[in-house]
N, C-alpha and C positions, 0 to 999 in steps of 0.2 A: 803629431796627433796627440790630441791631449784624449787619457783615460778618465772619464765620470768616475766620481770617487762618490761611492754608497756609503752611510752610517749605519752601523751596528747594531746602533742603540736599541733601534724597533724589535726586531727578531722577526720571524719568520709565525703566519697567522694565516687563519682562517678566514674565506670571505664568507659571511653569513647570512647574506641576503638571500640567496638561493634557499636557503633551506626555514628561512621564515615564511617566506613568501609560499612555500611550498606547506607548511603548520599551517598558515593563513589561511588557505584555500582547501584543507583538510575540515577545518573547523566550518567554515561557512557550506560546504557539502553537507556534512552531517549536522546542521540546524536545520537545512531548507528541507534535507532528506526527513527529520524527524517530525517537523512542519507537513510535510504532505502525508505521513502514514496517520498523524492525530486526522487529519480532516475527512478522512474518510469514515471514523467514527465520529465527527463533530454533529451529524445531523442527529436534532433529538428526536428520538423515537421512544414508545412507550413501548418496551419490548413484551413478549409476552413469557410466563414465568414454567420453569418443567423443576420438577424435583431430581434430576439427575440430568450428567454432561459432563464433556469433559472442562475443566480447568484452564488447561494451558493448550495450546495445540502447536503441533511441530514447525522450531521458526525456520527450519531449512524448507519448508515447502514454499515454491509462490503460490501468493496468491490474492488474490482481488475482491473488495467487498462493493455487495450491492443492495442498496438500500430500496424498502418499496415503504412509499408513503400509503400514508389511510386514505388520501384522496388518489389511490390509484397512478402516480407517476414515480418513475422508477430513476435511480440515481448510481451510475456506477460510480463508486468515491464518494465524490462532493461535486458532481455533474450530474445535472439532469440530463436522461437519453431517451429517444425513442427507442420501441422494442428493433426495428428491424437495425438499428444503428448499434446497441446492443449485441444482439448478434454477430454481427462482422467485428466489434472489436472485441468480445471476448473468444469468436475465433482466432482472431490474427493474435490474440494474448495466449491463446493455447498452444498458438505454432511454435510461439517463440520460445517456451519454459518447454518443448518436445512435448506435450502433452499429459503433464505434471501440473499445469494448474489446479486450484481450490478455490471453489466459492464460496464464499463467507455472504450469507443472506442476512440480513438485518429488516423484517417487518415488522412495523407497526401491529402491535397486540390486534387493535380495529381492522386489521385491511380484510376483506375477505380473502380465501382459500383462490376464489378465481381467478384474483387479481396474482395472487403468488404461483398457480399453476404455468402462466404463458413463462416466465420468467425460470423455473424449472425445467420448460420445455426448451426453451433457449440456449439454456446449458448442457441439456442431451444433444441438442442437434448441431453444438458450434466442440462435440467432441469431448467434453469435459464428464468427468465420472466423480468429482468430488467435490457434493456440494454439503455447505454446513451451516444451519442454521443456527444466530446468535439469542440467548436466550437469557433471562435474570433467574438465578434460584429462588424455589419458592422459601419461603419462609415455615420452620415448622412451629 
């Protein structure tokens, strides 16, 4: 029986494709991830302006932003929703965070108060206690 005779030369190494491949797919996660929190701010909106707010708000909280156009349709993200579609998924988004959701409201300066009230209402009734509306400082 003949014994395979190994060379030395090489030494003993690391195989590194695992843990590229593993950096690879950390990286493209957190672009597509960074990618979808810009778009939920990406609709322009001419916000309306308060002289005080807070700044920064707590990034350990979820939470989900919804946009209401001057013409009256409502956008949770960068999706347009009906109200009753709404509903059920900012419920099923309350189930999941235990009931720690935040809404982050984004209107239009223009929209009227009635169009902003159902969507208010929608957030009391799918369980949510924390809604915040986004606003530009005014200028003094």
């Amino acid at each position: 029986m003949r014994i395979p005779h190994r060379s030395r030369t090489r030494g003993l190494g690391f195989n590194m494709t695992p843990m590229i491949d593993i950096t690879f797919l950390l990286v493209v996660f957190f672009l597509v991830a960074s990618h979808w929190s810009r778009q939920e701010t990406d609709v322009e909106l001419n916000l309306p302006t308060a002289q005080s707010g807070r700044e920064s708000l707590d990034d350990q909280t979820p939470r989900v932003t919804v946009n209401i156009l001057s013409d009256g349709r409502t956008m949770l993200g960068s999706q347009t929703v009906e109200p009753d579609d709404l509903a059920s998924r900012l419920r099923v988004e309350n189930a999941k965070h235990a009931g720690r959701l935040e809404v982050r409201l984004r209107a239009d300066r223009n929209t009227p108060f009635a169009q902003v009230e159902p969507v208010l209402k929608t957030c009391t009734d799918a369980g949510i206690q924390n809604a915040n509306f986004s606003v530009t400082r005014e200028a003094n």
